[in-house]
C-alpha positions as CSV (number, residue, x, y, z in Angstrom):
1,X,0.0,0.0,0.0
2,X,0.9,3.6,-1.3
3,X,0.3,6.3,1.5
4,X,-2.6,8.6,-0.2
5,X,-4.9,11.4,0.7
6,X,-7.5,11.0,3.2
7,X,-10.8,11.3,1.8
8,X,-12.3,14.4,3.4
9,X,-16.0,13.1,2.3
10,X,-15.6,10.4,4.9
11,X,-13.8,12.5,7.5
12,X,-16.7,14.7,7.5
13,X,-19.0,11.9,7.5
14,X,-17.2,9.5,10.1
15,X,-16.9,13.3,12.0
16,X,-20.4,14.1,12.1
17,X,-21.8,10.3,13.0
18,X,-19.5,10.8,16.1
19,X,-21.1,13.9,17.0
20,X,-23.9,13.1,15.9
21,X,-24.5,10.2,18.5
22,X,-22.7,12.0,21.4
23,X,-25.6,14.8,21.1
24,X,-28.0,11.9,21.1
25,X,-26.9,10.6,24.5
26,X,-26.8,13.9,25.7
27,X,-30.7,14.4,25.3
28,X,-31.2,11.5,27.3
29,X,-32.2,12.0,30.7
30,X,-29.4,11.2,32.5
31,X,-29.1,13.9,35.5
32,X,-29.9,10.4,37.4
33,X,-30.2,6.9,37.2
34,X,-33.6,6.7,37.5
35,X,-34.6,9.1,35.5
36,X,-32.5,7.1,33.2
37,X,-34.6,4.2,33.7
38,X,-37.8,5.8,33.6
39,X,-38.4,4.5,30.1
40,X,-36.5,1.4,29.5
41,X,-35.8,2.7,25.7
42,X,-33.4,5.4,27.2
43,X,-31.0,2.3,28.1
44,X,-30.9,0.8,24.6
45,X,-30.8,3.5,22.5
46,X,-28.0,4.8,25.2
47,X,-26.3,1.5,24.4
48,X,-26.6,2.2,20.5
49,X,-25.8,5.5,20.3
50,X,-22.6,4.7,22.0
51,X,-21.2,1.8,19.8
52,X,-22.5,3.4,16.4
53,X,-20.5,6.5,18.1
54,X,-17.4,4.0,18.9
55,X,-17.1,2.9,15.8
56,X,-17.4,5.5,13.6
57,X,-14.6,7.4,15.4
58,X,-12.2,3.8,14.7
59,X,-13.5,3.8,11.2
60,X,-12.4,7.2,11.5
61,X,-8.7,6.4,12.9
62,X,-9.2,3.1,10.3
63,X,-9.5,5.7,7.5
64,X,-6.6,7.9,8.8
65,X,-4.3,5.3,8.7
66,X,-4.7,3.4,5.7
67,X,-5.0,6.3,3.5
68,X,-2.4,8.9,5.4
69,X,0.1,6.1,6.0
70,X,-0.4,2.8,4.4
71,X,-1.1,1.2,7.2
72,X,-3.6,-1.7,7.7
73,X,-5.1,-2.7,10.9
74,X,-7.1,-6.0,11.5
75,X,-8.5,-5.3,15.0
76,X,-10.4,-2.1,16.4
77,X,-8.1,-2.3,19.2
78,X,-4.8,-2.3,17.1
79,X,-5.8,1.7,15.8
80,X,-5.2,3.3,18.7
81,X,-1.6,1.9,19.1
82,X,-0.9,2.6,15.0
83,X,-1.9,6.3,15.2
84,X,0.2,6.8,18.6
85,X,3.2,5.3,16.5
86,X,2.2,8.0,13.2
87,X,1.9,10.6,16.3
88,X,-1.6,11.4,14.8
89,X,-2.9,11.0,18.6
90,X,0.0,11.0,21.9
91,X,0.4,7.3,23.8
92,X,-1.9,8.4,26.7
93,X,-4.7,9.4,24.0
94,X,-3.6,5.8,22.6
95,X,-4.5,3.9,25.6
96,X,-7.9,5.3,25.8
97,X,-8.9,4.6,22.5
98,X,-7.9,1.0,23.0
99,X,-9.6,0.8,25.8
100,X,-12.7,2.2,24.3
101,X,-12.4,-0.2,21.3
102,X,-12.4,-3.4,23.7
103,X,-15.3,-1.7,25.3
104,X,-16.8,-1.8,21.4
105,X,-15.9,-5.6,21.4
106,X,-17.9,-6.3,24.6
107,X,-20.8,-4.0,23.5
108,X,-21.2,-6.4,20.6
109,X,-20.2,-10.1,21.8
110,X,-20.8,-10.0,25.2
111,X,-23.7,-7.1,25.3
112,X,-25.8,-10.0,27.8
113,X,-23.3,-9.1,29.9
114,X,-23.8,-4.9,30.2
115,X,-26.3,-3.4,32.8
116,X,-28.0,-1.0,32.7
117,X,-26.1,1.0,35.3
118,X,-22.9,0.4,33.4
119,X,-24.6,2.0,29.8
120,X,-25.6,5.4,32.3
121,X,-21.8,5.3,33.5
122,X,-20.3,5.2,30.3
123,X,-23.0,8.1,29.1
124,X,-22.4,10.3,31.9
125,X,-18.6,9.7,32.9
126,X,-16.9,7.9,30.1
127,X,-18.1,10.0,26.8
128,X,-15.7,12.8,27.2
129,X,-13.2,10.1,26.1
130,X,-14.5,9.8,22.7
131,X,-15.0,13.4,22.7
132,X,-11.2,13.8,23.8
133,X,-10.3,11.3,20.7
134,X,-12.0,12.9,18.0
135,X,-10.6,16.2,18.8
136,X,-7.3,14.8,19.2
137,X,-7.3,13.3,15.0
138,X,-9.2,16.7,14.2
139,X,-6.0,18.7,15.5
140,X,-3.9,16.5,13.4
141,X,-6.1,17.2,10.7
142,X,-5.8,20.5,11.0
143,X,-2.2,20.9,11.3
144,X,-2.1,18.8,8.4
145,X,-4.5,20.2,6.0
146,X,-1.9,18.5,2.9
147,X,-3.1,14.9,3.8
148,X,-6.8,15.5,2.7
149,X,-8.1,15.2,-0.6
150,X,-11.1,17.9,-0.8
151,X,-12.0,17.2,-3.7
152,X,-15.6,15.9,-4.5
């Protein structure tokens, strides 16, 4: 593989699904757990809204990588390490999104597993983190405006 430009069609779109779903959890009620609760849609759409948000930001880092550096990755939980190394995000920022990609992995083979409680955690403690990620790639982006392909 020949490092390329990043296609800023699906920055913009993997950008805005990210914040798309963060605002979504934010209208939830989640000033307490039992408001939470109060209608039991608010825990599984709380639980989607955060893996559809999850992985768009490592299709995101995916996209980063394999266009901007040639680099393939096989597991979600291999990004984070590959755009530490391409100093797109620091090691810290690394460790987070690793973290947050395993998370992904239990959301989707293990979800008999996550409570209720643990969904209105991750929504009202955790979801900074993603936050903190995306803005992370966006200030790479930014300081390197010669790695995306505007073009339509």
């Amino acid at each position: 593989m020949t490092p390329m430009h990043l296609r800023g069609s699906v920055v913009a779109e993997r950008v805005a699904w990210v914040r798309r779903m963060l605002h979504s959890i934010e209208k939830l009620p989640t000033d307490t757990f039992e408001n939470f609760m109060a209608d039991n849609r608010n825990a599984a759409s709380a639980e989607s809204y955060l893996r559809r948000g999850i992985e768009a930001l490592l299709d995101l880092g995916r996209h980063v990588l394999a266009k901007g550096f040639a680099v393939a990755t096989t597991e979600y939980k291999e990004i984070g390490l590959r755009l530490s190394e391409v100093q797109v995000i620091s090691k810290d920022t690394a460790v987070i999104l690793q973290r947050i990609a395993g998370y992904r992995n239990r959301m989707v083979h293990f979800y008999h597993e996550i409570s209720n409680e643990e969904i209105y955690n991750l929504c009202t403690t955790n979801i900074k983190d993603i936050e903190t990620i995306l803005q992370a790639i966006l200030d790479w982006l930014q300081e390197n405006p010669d790695k995306v392909d505007q073009t339509i």
